[in-house]
N, C-alpha and C positions, 0 to 999 in steps of 0.2 A: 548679543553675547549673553547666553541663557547659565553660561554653567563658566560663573567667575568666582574670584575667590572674595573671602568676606570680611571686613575688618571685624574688630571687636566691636566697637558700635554698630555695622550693622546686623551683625550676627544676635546682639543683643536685645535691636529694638526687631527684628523679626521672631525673637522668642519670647516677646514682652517681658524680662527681663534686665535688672543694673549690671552695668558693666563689671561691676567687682563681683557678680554670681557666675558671669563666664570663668572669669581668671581663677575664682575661688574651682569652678569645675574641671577648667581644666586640668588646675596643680592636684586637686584632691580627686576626683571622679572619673578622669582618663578620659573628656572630653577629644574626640577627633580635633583636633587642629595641628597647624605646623609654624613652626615660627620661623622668618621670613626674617634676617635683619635683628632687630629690636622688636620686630610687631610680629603679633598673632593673624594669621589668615586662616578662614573655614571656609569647606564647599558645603554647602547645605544641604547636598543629598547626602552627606558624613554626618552632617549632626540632625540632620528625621532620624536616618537607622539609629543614630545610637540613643537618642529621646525615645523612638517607639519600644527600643532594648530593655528599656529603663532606665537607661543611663542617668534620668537629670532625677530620679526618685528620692526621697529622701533617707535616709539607711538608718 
């Protein structure tokens, strides 16, 4: 199962990035993610497009 969804931890240690630079991206930046419950899940081919978009840049 190639294409699951991704908690914030791991979504973070695959962007080598801290956990509070997701959550700060998502609320501020429009990171792709969808919240699930109480927890944040990402598909990773959502957050390449929106990293190679520019999205994680710093403005």
């Amino acid at each position: 199962m190639t294409d699951r969804w991704l908690s914030v931890d791991e979504i973070a240690e695959y962007l080598g990035v801290a956990k509070d630079t997701i959550y700060t991206w998502v609320n501020a930046k429009g990171m792709p993610g969808h919240k699930v419950g109480r927890f944040w899940k990402f598909k990773k081919d959502d957050v390449d497009s929106w990293v190679r978009a520019g999205g994680a840049n710093e403005a």
